[in-house]
DOROMAR-838197 format. One line per 3 residues: their letters; for each residue y, z, x of C-alpha. Coordinates in Angstrom, 3 decimals. Layout:
% residues N
A) Y Z X | ... .
END
This chain:
% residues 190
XXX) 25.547 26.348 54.915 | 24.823 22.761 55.333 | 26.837 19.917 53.897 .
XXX) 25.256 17.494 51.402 | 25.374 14.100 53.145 | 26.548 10.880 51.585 .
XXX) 23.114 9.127 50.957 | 22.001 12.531 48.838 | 25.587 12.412 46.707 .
XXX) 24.869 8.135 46.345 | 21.506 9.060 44.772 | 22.669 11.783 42.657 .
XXX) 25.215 9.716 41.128 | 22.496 6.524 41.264 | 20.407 8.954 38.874 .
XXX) 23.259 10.158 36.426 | 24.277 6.516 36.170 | 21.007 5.584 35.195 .
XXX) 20.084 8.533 32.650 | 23.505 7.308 31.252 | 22.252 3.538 30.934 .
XXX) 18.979 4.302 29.282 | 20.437 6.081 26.543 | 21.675 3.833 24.241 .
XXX) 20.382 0.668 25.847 | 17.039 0.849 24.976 | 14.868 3.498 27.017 .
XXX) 16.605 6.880 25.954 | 14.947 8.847 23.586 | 17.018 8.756 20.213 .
XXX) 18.976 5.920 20.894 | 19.477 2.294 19.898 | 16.700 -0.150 20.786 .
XXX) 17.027 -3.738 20.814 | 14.225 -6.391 19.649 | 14.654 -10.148 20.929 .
XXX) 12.714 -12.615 18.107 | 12.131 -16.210 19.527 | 9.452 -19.268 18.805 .
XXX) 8.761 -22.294 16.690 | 10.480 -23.768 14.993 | 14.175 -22.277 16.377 .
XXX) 15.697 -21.962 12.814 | 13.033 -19.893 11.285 | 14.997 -17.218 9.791 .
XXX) 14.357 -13.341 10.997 | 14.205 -10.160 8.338 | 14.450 -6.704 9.617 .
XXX) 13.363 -4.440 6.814 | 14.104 -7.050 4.331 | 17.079 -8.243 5.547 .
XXX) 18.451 -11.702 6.996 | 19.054 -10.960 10.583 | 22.413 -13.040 11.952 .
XXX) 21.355 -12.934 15.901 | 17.270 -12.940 16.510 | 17.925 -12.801 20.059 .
XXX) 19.538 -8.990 20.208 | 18.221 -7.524 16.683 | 19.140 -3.626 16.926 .
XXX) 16.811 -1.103 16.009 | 17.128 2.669 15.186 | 14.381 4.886 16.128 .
XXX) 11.313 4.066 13.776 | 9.156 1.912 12.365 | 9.809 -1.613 11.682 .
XXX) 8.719 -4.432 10.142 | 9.976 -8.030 11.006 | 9.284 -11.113 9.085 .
XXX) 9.648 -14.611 10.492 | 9.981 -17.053 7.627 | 10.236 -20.917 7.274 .
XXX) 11.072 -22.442 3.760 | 8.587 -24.869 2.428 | 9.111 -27.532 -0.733 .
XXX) 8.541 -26.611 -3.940 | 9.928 -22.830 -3.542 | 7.323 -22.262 -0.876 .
XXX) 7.763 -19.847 2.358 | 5.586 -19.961 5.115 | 5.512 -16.766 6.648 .
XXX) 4.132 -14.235 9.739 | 5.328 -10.096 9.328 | 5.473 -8.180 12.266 .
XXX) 5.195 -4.166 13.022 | 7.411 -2.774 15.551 | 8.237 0.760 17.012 .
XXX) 11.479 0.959 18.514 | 11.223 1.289 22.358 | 7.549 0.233 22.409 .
XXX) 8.044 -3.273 22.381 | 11.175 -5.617 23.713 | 10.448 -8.975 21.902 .
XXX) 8.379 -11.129 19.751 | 7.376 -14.769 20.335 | 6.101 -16.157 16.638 .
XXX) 4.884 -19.904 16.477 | 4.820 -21.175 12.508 | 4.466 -24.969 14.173 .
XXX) 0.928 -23.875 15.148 | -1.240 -23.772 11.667 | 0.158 -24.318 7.766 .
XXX) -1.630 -23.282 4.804 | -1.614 -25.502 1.944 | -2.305 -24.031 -1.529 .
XXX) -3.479 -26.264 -4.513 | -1.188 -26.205 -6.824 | 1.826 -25.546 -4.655 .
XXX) 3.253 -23.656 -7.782 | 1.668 -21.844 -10.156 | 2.601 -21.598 -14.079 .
XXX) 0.381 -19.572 -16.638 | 0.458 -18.234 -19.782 | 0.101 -14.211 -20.582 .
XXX) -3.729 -13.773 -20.630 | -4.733 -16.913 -19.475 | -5.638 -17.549 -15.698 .
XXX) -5.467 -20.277 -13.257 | -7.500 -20.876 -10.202 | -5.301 -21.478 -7.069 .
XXX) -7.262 -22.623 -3.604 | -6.031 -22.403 0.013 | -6.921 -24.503 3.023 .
XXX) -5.481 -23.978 6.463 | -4.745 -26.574 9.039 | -4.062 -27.041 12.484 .
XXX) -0.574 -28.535 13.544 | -2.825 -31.940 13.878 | -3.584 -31.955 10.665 .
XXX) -7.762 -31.041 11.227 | -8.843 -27.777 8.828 | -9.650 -25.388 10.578 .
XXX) -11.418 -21.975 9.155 | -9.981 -19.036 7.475 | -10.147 -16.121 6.250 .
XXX) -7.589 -15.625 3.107 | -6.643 -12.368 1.677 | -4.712 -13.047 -1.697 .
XXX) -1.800 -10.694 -3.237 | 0.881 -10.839 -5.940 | 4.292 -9.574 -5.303 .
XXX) 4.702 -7.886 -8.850 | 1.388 -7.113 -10.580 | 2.970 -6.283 -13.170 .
XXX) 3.820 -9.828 -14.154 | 0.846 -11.812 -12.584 | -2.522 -10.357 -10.806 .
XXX) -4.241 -12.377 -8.357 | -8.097 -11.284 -7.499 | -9.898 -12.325 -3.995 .
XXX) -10.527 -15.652 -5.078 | -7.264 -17.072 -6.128 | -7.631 -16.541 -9.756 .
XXX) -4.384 -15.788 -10.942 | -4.012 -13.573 -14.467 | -0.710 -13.816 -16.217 .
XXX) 0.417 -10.210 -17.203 | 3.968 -10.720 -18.708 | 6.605 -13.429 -19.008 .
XXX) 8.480 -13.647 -15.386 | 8.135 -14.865 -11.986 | 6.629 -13.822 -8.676 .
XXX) 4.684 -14.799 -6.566 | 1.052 -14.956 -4.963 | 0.787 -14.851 -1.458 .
XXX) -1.846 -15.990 0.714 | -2.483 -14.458 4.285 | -5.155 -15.691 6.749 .
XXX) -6.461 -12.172 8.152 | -7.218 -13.854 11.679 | -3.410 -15.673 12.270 .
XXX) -1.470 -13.306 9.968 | -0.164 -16.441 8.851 | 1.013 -16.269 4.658 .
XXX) 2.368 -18.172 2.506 | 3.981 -17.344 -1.052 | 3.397 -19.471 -4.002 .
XXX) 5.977 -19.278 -6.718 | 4.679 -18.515 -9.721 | 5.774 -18.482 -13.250 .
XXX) 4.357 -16.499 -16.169 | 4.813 -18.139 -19.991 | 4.614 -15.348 -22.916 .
XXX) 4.035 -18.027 -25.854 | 0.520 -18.811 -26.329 | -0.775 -21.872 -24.685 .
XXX) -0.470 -25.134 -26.943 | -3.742 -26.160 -29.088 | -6.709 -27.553 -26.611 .
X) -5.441 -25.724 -23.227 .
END
């Protein structure tokens, strides 16, 4: 019977070591995953799954579906906002860039009565300042207090707050609007 030589043992143990490795480093199946979340500007803050993530640069991930929102506060309650989908394992990092465009919404908050609307418009600009085009989709965070349709009209349902959010379909870029919803009937004339 012949001996095993050295270089076969060396790449047995090479292999083991490396099956070891992948495991819970990010290639095994089943494992931990890591995500690394970097761009413009540097103090954006980073949600996994809703929440505040202390360390973008090694964000750990179980096996699954994801979703990661980058998020830079704005005056007036505003958040300026891009959500990315991850699988765990299929992708290592994300590189977001909120310095790029900015949506401005008109008025930057909104306040209506119950059963009374408001128009709200939306007009997206490069980071020199020139408009450029867009295509906004428009949602409310609770329906139940205030409905938004696909022109900005916003509906007040019941007294409370939300808000409306307005996404640009071809940057993924959104932004939420706070939004505050009176139950007393609007004064005489309004």
């Amino acid at each position: 019977m012949r001996k095993p030589t050295w270089w076969l043992i060396g790449l047995g143990a090479l292999f083991v070591a490396s099956l070891i490795a992948c495991s819970g480093g990010g290639g095994g199946a089943g494992g931990t995953f890591f995500l690394r979340v970097s761009g413009q500007p540097a103090d954006a803050k980073v949600y996994l799954n809703g929440n505040l993530v202390s360390d973008p640069s090694r964000i750990e991930l179980p096996p699954g579906t994801h979703e990661i929102r980058v998020e830079v506060s704005l005056g007036n309650g505003q958040a300026l906002f891009q959500t990315f989908t991850v699988i765990a394992g299929q992708q290592t990092s994300i590189t977001y860039d909120l310095r790029r465009y900015r949506i401005e919404a008109n008025p930057a908050t909104i306040e209506v009565w119950v059963a009374q609307a408001v128009q709200v418009s939306a007009a997206m600009y490069d980071q020199n300042n020139q408009p450029v085009s867009a295509n906004f989709v428009w949602t409310s965070q609770n329906p139940a207090i205030a409905t938004v349709d696909s022109t900005g009209r916003v509906v007040g349902v019941r007294m409370g707050s939300t808000k409306i959010i307005v996404t640009d379909t071809r940057t993924g870029l959104s932004m939420e609007i706070p939004t505050t919803v009176l139950d007393f009937p609007p004064p005489p004339g309004d």
